[in-house]
VOGU-3710 file (C-alpha; in Angstrom, 3 decimals, decimal comma):
1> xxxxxxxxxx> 6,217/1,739/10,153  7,038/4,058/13,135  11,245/3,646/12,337  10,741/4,435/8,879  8,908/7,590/9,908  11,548/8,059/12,540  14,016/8,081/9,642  12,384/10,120/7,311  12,100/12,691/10,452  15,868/12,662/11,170
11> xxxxxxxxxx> 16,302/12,709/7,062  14,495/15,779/7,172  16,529/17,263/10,052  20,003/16,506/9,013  19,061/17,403/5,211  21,320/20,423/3,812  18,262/22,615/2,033  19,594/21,973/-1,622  18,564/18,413/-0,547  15,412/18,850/0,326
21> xxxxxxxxxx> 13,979/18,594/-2,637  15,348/15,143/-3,272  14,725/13,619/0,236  10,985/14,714/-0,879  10,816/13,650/-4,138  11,995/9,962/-3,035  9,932/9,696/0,475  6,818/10,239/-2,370  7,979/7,153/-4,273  9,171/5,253/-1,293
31> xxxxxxxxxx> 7,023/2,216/-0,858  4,596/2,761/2,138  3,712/-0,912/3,189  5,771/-2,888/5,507  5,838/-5,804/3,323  7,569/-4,459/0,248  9,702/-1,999/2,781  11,141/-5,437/4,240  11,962/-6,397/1,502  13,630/-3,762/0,272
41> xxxxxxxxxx> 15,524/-3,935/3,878  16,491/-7,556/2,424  16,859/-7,144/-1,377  18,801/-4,230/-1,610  22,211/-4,533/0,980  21,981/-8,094/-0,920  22,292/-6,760/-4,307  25,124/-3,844/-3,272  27,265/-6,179/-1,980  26,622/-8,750/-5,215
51> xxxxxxxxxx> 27,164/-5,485/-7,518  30,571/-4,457/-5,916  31,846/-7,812/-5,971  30,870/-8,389/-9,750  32,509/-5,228/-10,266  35,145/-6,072/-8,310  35,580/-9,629/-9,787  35,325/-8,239/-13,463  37,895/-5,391/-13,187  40,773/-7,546/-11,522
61> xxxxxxxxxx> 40,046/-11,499/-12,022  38,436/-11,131/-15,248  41,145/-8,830/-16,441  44,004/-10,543/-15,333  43,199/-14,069/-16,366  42,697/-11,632/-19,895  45,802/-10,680/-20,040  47,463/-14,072/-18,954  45,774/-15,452/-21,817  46,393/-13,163/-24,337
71> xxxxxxxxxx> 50,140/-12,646/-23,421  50,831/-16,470/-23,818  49,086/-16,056/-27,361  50,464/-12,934/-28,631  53,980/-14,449/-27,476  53,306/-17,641/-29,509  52,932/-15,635/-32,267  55,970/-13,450/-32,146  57,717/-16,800/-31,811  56,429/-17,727/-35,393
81> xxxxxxxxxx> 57,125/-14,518/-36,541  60,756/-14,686/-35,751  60,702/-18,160/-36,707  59,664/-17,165/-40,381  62,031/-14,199/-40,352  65,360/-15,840/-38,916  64,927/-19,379/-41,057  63,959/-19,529/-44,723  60,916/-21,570/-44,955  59,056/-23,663/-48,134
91> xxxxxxxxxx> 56,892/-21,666/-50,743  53,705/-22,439/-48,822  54,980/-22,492/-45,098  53,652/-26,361/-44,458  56,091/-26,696/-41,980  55,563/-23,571/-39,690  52,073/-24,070/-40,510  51,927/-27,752/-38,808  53,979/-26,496/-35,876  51,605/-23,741/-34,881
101> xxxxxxxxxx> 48,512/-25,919/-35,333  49,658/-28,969/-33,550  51,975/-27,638/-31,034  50,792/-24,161/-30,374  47,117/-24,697/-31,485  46,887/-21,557/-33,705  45,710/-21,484/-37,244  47,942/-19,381/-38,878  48,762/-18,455/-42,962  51,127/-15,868/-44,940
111> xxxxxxxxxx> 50,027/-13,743/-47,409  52,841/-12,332/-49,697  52,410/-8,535/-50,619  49,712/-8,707/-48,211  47,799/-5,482/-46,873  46,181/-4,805/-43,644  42,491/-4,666/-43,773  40,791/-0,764/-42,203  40,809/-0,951/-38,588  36,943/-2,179/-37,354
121> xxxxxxxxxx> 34,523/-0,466/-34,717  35,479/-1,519/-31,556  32,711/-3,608/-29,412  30,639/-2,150/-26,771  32,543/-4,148/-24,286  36,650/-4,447/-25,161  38,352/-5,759/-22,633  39,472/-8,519/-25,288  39,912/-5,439/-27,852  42,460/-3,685/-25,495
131> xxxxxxxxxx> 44,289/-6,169/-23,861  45,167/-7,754/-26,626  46,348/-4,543/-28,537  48,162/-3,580/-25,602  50,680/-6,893/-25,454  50,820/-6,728/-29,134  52,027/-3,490/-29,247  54,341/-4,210/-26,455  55,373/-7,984/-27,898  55,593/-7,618/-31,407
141> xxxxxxxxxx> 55,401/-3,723/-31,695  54,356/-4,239/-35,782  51,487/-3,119/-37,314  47,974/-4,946/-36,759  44,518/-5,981/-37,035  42,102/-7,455/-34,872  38,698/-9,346/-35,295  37,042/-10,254/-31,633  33,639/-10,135/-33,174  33,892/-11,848/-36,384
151> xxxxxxxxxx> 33,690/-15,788/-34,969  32,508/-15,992/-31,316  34,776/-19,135/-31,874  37,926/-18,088/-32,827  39,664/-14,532/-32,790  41,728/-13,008/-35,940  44,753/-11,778/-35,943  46,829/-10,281/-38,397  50,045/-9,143/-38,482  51,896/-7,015/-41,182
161> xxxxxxxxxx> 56,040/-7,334/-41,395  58,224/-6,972/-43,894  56,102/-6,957/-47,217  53,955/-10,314/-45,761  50,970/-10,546/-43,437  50,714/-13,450/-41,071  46,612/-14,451/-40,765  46,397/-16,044/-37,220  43,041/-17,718/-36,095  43,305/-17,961/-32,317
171> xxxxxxxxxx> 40,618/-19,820/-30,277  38,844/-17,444/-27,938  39,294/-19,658/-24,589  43,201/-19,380/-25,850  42,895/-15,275/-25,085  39,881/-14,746/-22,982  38,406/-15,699/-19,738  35,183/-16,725/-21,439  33,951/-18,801/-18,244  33,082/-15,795/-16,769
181> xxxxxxxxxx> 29,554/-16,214/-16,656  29,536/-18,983/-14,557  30,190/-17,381/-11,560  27,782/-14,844/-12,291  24,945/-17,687/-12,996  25,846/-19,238/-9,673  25,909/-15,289/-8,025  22,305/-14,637/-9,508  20,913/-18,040/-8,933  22,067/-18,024/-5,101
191> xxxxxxxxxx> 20,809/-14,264/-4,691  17,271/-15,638/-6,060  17,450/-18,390/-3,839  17,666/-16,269/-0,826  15,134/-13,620/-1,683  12,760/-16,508/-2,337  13,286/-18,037/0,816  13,673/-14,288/2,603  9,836/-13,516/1,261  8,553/-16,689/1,974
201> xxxxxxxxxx> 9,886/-15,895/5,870  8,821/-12,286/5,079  5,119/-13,295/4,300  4,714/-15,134/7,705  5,840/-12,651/9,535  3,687/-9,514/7,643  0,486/-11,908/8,021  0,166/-11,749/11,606  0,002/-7,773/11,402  -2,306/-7,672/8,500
211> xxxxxxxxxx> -4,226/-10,195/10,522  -4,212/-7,642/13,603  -5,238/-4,772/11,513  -7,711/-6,420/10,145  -9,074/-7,303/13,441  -8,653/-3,682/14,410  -10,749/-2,310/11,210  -13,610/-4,929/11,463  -13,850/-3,853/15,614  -13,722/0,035/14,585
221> xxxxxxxxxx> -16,630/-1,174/12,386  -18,515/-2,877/14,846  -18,325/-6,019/13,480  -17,332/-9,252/15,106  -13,946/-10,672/16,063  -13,919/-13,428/17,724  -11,793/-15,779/15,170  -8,781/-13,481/15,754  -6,144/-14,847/17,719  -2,465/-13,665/18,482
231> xxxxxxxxxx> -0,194/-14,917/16,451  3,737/-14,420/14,764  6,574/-13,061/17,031  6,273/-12,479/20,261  6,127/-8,423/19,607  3,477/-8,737/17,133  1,540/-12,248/19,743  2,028/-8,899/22,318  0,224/-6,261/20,407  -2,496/-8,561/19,862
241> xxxxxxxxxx> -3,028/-9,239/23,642  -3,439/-5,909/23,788  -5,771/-5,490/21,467  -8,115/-8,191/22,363  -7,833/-6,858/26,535  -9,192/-3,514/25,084  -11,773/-5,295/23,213  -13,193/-6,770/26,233  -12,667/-3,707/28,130  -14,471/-1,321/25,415
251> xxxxxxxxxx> -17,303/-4,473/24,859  -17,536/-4,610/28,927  -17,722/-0,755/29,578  -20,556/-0,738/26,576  -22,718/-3,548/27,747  -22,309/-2,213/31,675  -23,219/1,416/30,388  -26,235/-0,073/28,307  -28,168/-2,021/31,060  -27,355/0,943/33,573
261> xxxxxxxxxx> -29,449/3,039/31,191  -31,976/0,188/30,152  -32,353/-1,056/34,072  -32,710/3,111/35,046  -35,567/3,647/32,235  -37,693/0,669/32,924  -37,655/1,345/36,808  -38,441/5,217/36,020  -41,065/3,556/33,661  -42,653/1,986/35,874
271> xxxxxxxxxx> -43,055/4,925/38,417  -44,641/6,577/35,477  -46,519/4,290/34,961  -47,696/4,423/38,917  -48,177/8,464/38,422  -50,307/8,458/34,822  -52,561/5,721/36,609  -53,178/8,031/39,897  -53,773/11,577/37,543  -56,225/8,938/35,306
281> xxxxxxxxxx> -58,370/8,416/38,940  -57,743/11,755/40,250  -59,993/13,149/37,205  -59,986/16,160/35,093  -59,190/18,911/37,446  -57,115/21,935/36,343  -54,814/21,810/38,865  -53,298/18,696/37,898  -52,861/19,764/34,153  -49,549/20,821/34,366
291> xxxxxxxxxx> -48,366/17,828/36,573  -50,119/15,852/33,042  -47,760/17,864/31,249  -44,899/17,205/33,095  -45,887/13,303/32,904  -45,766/13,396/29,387  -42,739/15,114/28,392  -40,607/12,578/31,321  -42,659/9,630/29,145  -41,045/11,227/26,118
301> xxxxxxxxxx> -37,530/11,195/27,363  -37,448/7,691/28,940  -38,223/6,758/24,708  -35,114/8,584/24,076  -33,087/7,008/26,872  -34,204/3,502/25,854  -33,823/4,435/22,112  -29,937/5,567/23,365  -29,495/2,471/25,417  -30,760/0,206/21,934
311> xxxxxxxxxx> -28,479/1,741/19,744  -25,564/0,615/22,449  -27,440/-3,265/22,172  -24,817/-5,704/19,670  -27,128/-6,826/16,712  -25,745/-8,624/13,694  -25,027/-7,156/10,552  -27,027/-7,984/7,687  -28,434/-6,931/4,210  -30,586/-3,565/4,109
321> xxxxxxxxxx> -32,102/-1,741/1,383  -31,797/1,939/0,330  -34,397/2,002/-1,706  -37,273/0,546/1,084  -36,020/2,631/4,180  -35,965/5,890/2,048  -39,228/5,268/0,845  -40,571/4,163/3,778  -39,510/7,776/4,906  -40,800/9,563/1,969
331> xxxxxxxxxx> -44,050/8,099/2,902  -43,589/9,509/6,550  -42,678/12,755/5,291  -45,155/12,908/2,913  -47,861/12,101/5,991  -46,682/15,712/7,476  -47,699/17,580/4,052  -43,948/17,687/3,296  -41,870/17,031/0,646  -38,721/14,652/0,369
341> xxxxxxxxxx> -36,810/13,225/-2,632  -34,142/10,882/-2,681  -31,760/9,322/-5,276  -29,340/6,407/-4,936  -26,367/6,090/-6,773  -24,132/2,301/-6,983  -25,990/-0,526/-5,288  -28,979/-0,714/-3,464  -28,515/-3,268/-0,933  -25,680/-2,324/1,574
351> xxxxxxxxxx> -24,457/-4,493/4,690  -25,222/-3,078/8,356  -27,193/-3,178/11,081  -30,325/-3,028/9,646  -32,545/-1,540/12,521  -29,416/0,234/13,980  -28,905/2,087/10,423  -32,938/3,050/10,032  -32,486/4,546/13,389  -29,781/6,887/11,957
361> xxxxxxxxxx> -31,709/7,912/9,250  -34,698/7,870/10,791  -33,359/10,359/13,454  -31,728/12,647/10,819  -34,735/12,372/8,488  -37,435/13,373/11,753  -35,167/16,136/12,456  -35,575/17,145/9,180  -39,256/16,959/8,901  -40,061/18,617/12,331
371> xxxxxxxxxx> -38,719/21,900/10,985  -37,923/21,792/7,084  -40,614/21,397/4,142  -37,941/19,918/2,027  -35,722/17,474/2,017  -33,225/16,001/-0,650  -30,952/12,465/0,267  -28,376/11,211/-2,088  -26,932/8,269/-1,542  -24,015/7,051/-3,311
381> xxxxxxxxxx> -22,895/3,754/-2,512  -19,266/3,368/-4,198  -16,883/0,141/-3,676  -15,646/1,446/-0,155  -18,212/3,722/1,391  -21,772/4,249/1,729  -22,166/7,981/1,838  -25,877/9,430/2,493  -25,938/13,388/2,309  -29,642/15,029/3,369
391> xxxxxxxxxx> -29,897/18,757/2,424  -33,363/20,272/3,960  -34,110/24,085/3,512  -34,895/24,520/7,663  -33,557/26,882/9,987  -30,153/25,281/10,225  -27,823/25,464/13,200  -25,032/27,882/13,903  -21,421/26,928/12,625  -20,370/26,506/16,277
401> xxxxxxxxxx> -23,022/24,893/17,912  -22,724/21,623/15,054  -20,500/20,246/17,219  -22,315/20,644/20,620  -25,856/19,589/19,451  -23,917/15,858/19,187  -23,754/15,631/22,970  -26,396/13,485/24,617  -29,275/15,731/26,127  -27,690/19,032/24,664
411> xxxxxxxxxx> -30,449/21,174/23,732  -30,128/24,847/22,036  -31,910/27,759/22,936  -33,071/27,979/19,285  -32,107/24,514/18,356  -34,097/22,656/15,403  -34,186/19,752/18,048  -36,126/21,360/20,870  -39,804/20,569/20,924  -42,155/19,842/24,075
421> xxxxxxxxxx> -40,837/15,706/23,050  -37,753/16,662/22,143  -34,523/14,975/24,743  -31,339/16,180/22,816  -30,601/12,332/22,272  -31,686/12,275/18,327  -28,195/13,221/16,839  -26,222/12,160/19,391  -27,793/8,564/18,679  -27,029/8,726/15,209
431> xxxxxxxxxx> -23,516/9,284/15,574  -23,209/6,886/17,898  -24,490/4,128/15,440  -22,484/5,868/12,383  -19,201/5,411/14,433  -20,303/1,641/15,574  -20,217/1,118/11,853  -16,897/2,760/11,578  -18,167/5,692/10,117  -18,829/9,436/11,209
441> xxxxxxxxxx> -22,166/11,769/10,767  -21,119/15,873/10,141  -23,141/18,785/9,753  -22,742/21,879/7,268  -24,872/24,015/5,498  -26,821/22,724/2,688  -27,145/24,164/-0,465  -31,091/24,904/-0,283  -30,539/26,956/3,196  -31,204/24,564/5,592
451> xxxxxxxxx> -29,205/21,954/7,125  -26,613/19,314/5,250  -25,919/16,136/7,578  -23,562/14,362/5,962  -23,267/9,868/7,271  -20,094/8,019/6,128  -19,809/4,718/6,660  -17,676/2,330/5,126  -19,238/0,066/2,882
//
């Protein structure tokens, strides 16, 4: 794929501008998959050459056995003709008759007083036409008329001299090369041949790469890989290597990352722990309620770093419902004195991560309901992707802070996410399990003022 866009570059560069046009107009209808370009690669030097040497072989072999032929006849019959003139013959020319037919294999008959018939269309194709009108002008150099088309037996001749016409019925392989088409049927059949046995080839070598990117796609999804195994030439057996030793470096850096977090929130757990149990037996004194405070809020963000650290955790995919997480939300948000709608569009059962997915909505949906009093998801689940858009008429957040608030433990000044619980983890977590699924989460503004958060996910 990379030397056809190599070409197309240097097409581009080397193009005089009147061109330009053209160079665009076929890299639109160029075929884009590897396949079908191979085969091209294959198909089309094969049928060039076959089309110049058919052309070749027509215009000179084909031509010249033509005119062989059709001299050898044409002279037969100027024989006959000078025959009938130079020696007086019977009333009904039995005996020139029985000459031509038996020695020179012509069919041949005098008309006296005879006229020519008007000339006849020429065929499409007259080679035969113009050959033979060429020796008779140059043999017999008498007036004429020729039938190619009449018999695809025989061909007619007839000849007008003196006040008689001579009829002659010719057999065609007597003037034509009319085994022509065997060569051609053994051209074709040989070309099919090979570009049967040149896509068969062609097919085991694509399959390894479709099997590669289909490893690649179902890994960018988060799903599982593990029946994938190099295969094809050793290029393509080399790119897979490759892509399996980033697998395991990308699945090794993820699991070391996740129990680094885990491990660091259950120890600072269980100091917590230690600190809420020695405020408990210290009393109610109002000295110690800010260090309560401060107890709390750490509690709150150790939830968020384990919450982080699960969405990291492998779990399998599996069948979900739109229709029960959204209303199991509704029912949350309607617990707050709040009010959220939601419509689904295509099917309701999708295939994901089930507790990894109601995380993602769940985040986006609390966000929603900590500082919005409306909220509106639509989900339309089409043949190829799963796309959930929640508009909420909150505060929003600025155009270029929808990046940043992504980031793990960014917090705004002013942000919709900043509470006396809140750890700048919620959206960041949600991306994180939208792009496990091979998807993406984006903000923008929504229609009703608020905020628009926008998950795509392939289906």
């Amino acid at each position: 794929m990379a030397l056809f866009g190599t070409l197309k570059r240097d097409m581009d560069r080397f193009t005089l501008p009147g061109w330009r046009p053209l160079t665009r107009w076929l890299r639109r209808r160029l075929p884009t998959g590897l396949y079908t370009r191979s085969l091209l690669i294959v198909i089309l030097p094969m049928l060039l050459l076959q089309t110049v040497v058919a052309a070749v072989f027509m215009e000179r072999h084909w031509r010249m056995v033509t005119e062989r032929l059709s001299e050898g006849t044409v002279r037969d019959i100027a024989s006959i003709i000078e025959v009938i003139k130079s020696y007086p013959q019977d009333s009904n020319y039995d005996a020139i008759t029985g000459i031509a037919g038996n020695a020179l294999n012509l069919t041949i008959a005098v008309e006296e007083n005879g006229q020519l018939p008007p000339p006849r269309p020429r065929p499409f194709f007259s080679l035969l036409d113009n050959v033979l009108a060429d020796q008779i002008n140059r043999q017999i150099q008498m007036p004429f008329w020729i039938d190619t088309v009449g018999d695809s037996r025989l061909v007619e001749i007839r000849v007008k001299f003196d006040s008689r016409v001579l009829r002659v019925f010719a057999r065609r392989g007597s003037t034509y090369a009319s085994n022509t088409h065997i060569f051609l049927v053994w051209m074709i059949g040989t070309a099919l041949v090979l570009v049967g046995i040149s896509i068969l080839f062609l097919r085991g070598q694509i399959r390894p790469i479709l099997k590669l990117a289909q490893a690649a796609e179902s890994f960018g999804k988060g799903q599982s890989t593990e029946g994938f195994s190099p295969r094809g030439a050793d290029e393509i057996r080399r790119a897979g290597l490759a892509f399996i030793q980033m697998r395991e470096r990308i699945e090794r850096q993820m699991e070391q990352r996740t129990t680094m977090l885990a491990g660091i929130s259950h120890d600072l757990r269980t100091i917590l722990t230690r600190f809420r149990l020695q405020l408990a037996l210290a009393g109610d004194k109002p000295e110690l309620a800010g260090m309560s405070q401060d107890v709390e809020d750490m509690q709150s963000m150790l939830e968020g770093y384990l919450a982080f650290a699960k969405s990291q955790a492998e779990e399998d995919f599996g069948e979900l419902r739109l229709s029960e997480l959204l209303g199991k939300l509704q029912s949350d948000f309607a617990l707050q004195g709040k009010t959220m709608t939601y419509e689904i569009e295509g099917e309701d059962e999708i295939a994901v991560r089930p507790n990894a997915f109601a995380r993602l909505v769940g985040n986006l949906v609390s966000n929603s309901e900590r500082y919005a009093d409306n909220l509106h998801v639509d989900a339309r689940h089409s043949a190829k992707w799963l796309t959930l858009t929640l508009d909420d008429d909150g505060p929003g957040v600025p155009p270029e802070a929808r990046e940043d608030v992504f980031k793990p433990f960014y917090r705004l000044d002013e942000a919709r996410n900043l509470n006396a619980s809140g750890t700048g983890l919620g959206l960041a977590i949600a991306r994180d399990i939208a792009r496990a699924h091979g998807g993406n989460v984006t903000l923008a503004e929504s229609p009703q003022g608020g905020l628009r958060a926008v998950v795509r996910i392939p289906a």
